[in-house]
C-alpha positions in Angstrom: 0.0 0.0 0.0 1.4 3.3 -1.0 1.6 6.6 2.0 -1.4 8.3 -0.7 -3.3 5.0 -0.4 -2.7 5.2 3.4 -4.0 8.5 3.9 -6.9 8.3 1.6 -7.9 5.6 3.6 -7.4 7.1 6.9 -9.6 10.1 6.0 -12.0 7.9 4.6 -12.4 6.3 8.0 -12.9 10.2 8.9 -15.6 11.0 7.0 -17.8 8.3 8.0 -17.0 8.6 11.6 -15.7 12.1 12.8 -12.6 11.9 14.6 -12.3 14.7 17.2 -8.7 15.7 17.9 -7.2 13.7 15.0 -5.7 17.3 14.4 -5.5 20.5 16.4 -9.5 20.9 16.5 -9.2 22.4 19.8 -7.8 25.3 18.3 -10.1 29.0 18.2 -12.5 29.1 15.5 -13.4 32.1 13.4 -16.4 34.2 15.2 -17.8 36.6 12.0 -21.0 38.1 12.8 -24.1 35.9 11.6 -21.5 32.9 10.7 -23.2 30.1 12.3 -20.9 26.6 12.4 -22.5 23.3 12.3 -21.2 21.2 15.4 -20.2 17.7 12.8 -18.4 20.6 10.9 -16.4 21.6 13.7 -16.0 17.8 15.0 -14.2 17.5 10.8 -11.5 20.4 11.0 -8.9 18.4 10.1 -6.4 21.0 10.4 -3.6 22.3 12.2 -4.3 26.3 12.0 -6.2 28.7 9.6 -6.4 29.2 6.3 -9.0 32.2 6.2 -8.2 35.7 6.4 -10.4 38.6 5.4 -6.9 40.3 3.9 -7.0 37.6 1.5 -10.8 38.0 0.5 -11.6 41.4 -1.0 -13.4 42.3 -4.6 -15.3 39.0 -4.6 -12.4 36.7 -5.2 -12.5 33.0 -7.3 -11.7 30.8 -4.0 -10.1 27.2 -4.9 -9.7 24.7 -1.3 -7.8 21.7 -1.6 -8.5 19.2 0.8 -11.8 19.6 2.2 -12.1 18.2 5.2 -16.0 18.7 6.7 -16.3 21.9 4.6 -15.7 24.4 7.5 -13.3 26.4 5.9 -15.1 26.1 2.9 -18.3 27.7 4.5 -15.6 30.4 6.2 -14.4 31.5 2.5 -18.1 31.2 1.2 -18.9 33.5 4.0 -16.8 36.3 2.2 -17.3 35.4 -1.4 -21.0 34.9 -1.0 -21.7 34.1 -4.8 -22.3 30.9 -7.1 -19.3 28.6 -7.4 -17.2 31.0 -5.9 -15.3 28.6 -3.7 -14.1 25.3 -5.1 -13.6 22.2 -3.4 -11.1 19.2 -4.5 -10.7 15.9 -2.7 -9.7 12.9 -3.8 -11.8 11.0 -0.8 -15.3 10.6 -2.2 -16.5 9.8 1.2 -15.3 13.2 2.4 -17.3 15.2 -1.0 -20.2 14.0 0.8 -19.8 14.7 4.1 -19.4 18.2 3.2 -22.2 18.1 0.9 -24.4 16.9 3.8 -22.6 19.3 6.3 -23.6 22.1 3.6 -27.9 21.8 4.0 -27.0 21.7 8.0 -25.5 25.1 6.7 -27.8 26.3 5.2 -30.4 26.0 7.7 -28.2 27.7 10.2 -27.1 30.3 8.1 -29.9 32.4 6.0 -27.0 33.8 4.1 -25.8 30.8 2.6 -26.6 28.8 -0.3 -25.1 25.1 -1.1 -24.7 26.6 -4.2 -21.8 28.9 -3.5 -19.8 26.4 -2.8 -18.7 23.4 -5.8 -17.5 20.2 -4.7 -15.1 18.2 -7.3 -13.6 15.1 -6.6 -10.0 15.5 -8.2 -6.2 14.9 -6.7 -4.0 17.6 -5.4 -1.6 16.5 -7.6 -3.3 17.1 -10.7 -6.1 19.7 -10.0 -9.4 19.9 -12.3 -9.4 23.5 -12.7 -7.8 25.8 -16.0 -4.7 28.0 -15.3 -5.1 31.2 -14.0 -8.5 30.9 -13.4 -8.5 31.7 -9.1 -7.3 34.3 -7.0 -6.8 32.2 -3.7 -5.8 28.6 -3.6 -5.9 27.1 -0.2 -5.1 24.0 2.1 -5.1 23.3 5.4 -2.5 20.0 7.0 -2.8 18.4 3.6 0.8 19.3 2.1 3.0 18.1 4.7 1.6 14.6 4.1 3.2 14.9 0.5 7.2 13.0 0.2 9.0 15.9 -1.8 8.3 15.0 -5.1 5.0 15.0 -4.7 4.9 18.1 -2.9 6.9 19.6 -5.8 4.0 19.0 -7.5 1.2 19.7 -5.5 2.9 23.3 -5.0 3.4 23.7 -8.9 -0.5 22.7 -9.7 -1.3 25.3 -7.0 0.8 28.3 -8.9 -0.5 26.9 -12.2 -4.3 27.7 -11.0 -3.8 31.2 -9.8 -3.9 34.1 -11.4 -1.0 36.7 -11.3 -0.6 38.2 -7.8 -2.9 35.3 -6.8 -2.0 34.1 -3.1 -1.8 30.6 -1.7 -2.9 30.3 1.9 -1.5 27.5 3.6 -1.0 26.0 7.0 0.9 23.1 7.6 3.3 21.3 10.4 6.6 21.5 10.2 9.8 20.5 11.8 13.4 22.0 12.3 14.6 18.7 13.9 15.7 15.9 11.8 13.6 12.7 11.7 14.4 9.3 11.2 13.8 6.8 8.5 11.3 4.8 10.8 9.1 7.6 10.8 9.6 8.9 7.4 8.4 5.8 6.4 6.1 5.2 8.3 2.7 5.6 6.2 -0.2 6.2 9.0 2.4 8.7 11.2 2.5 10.6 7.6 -1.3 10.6 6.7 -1.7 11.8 10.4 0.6 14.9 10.2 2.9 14.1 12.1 5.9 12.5 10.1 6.1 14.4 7.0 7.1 17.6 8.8 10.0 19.5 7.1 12.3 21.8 8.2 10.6 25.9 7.7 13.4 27.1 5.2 12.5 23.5 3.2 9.3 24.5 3.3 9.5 28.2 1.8 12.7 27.1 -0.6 10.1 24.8 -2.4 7.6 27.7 -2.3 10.4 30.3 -4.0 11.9 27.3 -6.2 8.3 26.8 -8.0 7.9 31.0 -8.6 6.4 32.7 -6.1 8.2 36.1 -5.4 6.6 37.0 -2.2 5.9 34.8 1.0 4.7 35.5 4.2 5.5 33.8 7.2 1.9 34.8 8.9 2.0 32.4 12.0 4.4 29.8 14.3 3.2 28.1 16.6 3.8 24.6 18.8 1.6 21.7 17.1 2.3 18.3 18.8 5.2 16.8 20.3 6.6 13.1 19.4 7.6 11.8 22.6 9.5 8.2 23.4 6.9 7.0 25.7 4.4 7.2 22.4 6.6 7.2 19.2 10.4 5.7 18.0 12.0 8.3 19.0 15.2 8.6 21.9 13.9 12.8 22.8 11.3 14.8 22.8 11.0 16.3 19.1 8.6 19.8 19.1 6.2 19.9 15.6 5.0 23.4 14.8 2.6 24.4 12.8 3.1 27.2 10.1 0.9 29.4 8.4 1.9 31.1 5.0 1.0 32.9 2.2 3.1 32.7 -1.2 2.1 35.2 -3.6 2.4 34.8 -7.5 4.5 38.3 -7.7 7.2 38.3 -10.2 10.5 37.1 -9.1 12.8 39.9 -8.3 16.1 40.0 -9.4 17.6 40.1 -6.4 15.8 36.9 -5.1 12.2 36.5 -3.0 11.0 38.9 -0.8 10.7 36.4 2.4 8.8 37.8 5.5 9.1 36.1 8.5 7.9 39.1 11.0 11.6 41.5 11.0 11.3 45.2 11.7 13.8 47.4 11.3 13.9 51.1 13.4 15.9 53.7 12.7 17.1 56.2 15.7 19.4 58.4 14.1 19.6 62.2 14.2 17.8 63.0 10.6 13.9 63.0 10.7 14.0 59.9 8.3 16.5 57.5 6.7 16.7 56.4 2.7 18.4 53.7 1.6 18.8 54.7 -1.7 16.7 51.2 -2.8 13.3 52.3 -2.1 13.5 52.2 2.0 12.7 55.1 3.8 12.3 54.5 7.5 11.0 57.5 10.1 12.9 58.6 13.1 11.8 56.0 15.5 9.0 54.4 13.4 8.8 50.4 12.8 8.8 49.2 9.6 8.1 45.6 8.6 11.1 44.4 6.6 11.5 41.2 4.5 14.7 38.7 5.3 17.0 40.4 2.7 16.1 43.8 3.2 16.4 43.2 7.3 19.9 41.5 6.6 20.7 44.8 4.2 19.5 47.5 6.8 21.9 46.3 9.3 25.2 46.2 7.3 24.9 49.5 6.7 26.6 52.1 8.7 23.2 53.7 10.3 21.5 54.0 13.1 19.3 51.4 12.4 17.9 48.4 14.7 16.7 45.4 13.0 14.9 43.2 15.3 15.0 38.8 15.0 12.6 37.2 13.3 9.1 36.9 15.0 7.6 34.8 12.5 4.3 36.7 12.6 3.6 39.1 9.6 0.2 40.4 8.8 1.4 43.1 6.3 2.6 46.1 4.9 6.3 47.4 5.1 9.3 47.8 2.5 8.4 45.5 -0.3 
């Protein structure tokens, strides 16, 4: 049995019998005013942090969701869009297509907004997705990447740039894991399909991102995920899992390599009322500015005033690029 067949089968098992906990479903839930959350939806987030964010969702965006668990998320992004097919839904687990088609009429009568129609379910791979190029302005997926062995998340990265549109943004939140694992749990298929094997290190993660186009990524979120302990997995120490959210934009590549935020700021405290760079950067006497990784590492070789502060890996916008 391949790791794919292992985790199709393993969400199968999912759809028919919701499995509290089986990722971090404990964690806050989007509160929008007159959003209304059916209880089995809630019971099916199978994912480790968010994917929606209303920066994301302005001018009535084309919304595509890989992955779709019990179709909360789905119902999240259908809360901004609020138009026919304007979210799209791909899973290769039949079983799952209907659980969020059934899900959807709960919905519906909880939410007089909301129309089953708004939201199209397709049943098609990650790896090959059922929709034209360029045709959406957010792609989307929640704990569904990290399952992939680097090949295959190669490609299920590449399909995701193929669908957007230029300046289209990917949304993704995923584990991930700065300490090396072994073989054993590499390999081992049901630790993968349950998120917690297939971690890779963060720089991994966003070189993959870089390598397939995108120009722009946004470190939006790190947080602790799940620990793999000796007393309850092969390993000899504790090993920490994060999770990551991240949003890789389909901006041209600059020529000087991706603009990679990962939550810098740079101050400067000089005498002047402000200080430009020369390239585009002018900071205010003692006013933050949100800086990417090569502009951060830039600012403080210079022979300024300027304090550029660690990474906080938390970005929600704005700044030098």
């Amino acid at each position: 049995m391949s790791y794919l067949q292992a985790t199709s089968d393993l969400y199968k098992e999912a759809a028919l019998t919701p499995d509290v906990g089986l990722c971090c479903t404990t964690n806050p839930i989007w509160r929008l005013p007159g959003l209304s959350i059916p209880t089995k939806m809630l019971e099916m987030n199978y994912g480790c942090g968010s994917t929606v964010s209303a920066q994301d969702l302005t001018a009535n965006p084309k919304i595509l969701y890989a992955g779709v668990g019990g179709g909360m998320e789905l119902l999240q992004f259908a809360y901004f869009s609020r138009q026919k097919g304007g979210v799209i839904g791909v899973d290769i687990v039949e079983e799952m297509l209907e659980a969020s088609r059934e899900n959807f009429k709960i919905a519906e009568a909880e939410n007089p907004w909301f129309s089953s129609d708004f939201v199209e379910l397709v049943h098609g791979d990650a790896l090959n997705l059922p929709v034209p190029d360029q045709s959406v302005d957010v792609a989307a997926q929640n704990c569904l990447f990290n399952i992939f062995k680097e090949e295959d998340l190669r490609k299920a990265v590449a399909e995701m740039y193929r669908v957007l549109k230029p300046h289209g943004r990917l949304v993704m939140s995923d584990p991930v894991c700065d300490v090396p694992l072994s073989d054993t749990l590499r390999n081992d298929d049901r630790l993968r399909a349950l998120c917690l094997s297939g971690s890779i290190p963060v720089k991994d993660y966003i070189k993959i991102l870089t390598d397939t186009g995108f120009g722009t990524i946004e470190v939006r979120a790190r947080r602790l995920y799940r620990v793999l302990s000796p007393n309850h997995y092969p390993v000899d120490s504790l090993i920490p899992i994060e999770s990551i959210e991240v949003a890789a934009i389909k901006d041209p590549m600059p020529e000087d390599g991706p603009c990679i935020f990962t939550g810098k700021t740079a101050i400067y405290y000089g005498k002047e009322d402000y200080y430009d760079d020369q390239k585009g950067h002018i900071l205010l006497q003692n006013q933050p500015l949100a800086v990417c990784d090569k502009t951060a590492k830039a600012l403080s070789q210079l022979p300024a005033e300027i304090y550029v502060s660690e990474s906080t890996w938390h970005y929600t916008g704005g700044g030098c690029c």
